[in-house]
C-alpha positions as a Python dict, from the first residue, in 0.01 Angstrom:
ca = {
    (1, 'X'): (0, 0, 0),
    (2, 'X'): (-323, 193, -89),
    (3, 'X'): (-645, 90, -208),
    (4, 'X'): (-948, 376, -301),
    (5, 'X'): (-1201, 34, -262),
    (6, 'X'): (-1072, -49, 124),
    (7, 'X'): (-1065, 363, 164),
    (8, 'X'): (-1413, 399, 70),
    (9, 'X'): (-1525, 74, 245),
    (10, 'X'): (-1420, 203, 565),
    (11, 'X'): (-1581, 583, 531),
    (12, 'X'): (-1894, 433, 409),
    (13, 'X'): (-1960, 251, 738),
    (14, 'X'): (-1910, 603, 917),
    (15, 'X'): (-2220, 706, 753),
    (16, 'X'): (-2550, 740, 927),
    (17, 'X'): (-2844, 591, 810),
    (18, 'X'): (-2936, 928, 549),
    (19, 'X'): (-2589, 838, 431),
    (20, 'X'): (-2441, 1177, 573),
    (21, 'X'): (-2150, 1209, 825),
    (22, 'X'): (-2255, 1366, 1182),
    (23, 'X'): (-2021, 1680, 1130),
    (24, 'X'): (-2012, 1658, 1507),
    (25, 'X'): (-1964, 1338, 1635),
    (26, 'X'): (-1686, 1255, 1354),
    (27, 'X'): (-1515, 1575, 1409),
    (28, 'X'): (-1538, 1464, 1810),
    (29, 'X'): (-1440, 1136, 1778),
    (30, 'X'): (-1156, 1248, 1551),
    (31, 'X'): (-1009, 1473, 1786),
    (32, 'X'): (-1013, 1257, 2076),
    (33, 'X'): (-860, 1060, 1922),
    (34, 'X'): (-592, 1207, 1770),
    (35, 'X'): (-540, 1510, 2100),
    (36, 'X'): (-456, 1155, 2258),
    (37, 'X'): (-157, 1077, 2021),
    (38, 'X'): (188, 1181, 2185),
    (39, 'X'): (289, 1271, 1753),
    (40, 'X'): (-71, 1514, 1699),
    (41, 'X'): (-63, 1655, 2060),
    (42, 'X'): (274, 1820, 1962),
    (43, 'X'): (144, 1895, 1638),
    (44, 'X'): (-159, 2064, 1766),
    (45, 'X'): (2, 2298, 2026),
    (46, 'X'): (301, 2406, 1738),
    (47, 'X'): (140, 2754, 1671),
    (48, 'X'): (435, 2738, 1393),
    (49, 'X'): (201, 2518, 1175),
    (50, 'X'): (-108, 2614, 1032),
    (51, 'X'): (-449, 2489, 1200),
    (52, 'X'): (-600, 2354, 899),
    (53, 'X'): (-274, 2169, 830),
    (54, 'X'): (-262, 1984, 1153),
    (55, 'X'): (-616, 1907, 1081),
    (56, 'X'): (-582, 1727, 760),
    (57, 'X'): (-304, 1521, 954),
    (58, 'X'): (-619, 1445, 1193),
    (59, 'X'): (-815, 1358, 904),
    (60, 'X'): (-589, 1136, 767),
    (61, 'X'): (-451, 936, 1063),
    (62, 'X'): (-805, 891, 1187),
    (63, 'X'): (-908, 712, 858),
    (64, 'X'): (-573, 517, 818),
    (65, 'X'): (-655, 382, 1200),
    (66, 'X'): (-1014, 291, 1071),
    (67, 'X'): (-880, 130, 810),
    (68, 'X'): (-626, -124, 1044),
    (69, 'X'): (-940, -167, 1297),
    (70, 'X'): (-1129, -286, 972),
    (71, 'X'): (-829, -513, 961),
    (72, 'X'): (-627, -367, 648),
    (73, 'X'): (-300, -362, 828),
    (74, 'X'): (-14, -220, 552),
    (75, 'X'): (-308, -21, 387),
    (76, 'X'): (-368, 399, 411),
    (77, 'X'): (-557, 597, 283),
    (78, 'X'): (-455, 907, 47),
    (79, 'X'): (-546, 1259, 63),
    (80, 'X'): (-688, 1200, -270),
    (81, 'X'): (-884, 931, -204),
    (82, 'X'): (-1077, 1076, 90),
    (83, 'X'): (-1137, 1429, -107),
    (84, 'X'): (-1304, 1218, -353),
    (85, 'X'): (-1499, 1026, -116),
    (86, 'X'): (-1577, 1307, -1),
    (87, 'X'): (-1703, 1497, -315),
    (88, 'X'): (-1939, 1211, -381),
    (89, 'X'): (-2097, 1279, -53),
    (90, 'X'): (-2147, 1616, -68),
    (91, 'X'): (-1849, 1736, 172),
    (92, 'X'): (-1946, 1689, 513),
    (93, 'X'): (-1555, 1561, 541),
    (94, 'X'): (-1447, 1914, 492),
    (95, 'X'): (-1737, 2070, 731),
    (96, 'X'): (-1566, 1823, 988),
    (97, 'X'): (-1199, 1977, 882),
    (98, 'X'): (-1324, 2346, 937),
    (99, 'X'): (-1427, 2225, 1317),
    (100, 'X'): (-1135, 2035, 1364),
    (101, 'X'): (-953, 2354, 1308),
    (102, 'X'): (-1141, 2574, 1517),
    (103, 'X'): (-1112, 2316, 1795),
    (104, 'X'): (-701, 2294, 1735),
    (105, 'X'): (-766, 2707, 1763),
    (106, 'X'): (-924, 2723, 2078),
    (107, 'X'): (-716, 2456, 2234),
    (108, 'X'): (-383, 2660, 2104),
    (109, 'X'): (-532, 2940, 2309),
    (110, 'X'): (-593, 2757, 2633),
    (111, 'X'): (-183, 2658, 2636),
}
């Protein structure tokens, strides 16, 4: 199940207190967590897929875990939902997707 109200519920309390994401700690949190995920660690070193593609994957597996720590277990989020969350809040979520992907990049490089 979906729900754009429990989506936006849990992005809203990422928010800092301008009611702007920190482009940097997201984007950091988000790829610790998800470099730590047997499924995205493949993901990220298949040089077959494109960067910004594995990041969106990021994107959306770190909201859909936010969303079953804020306890809606059998909920996620949709790629359409979080674009327009992000639209109304002036798209720091896609300034976070274009360092996710250099950081997939650079890590690609290393291995």
């Amino acid at each position: 199940m979906t729900n754009q109200v429990f989506t936006f519920e849990v992005l809203t309390a990422q928010l800092d207190n301008n009611g702007t994401f920190d482009v940097d700690y997201i984007s950091n949190e988000i790829e610790t967590v998800c470099i730590n995920t047997r499924e995205l660690y493949a993901e990220t070193i298949n040089k077959r897929r494109a960067a910004r593609s594995v990041a969106i994957e990021y994107l959306m597996y770190w909201v859909n875990c936010l969303l079953r720590f804020a306890g809606y277990r059998g909920y996620y989020a949709t790629n359409k939902q979080v674009m327009n969350f992000d639209r109304q809040h002036g798209g720091a979520l896609d300034r976070v997707l274009c360092e996710i992907v250099e950081y997939i990049k650079a890590y690609r490089e290393e291995v």
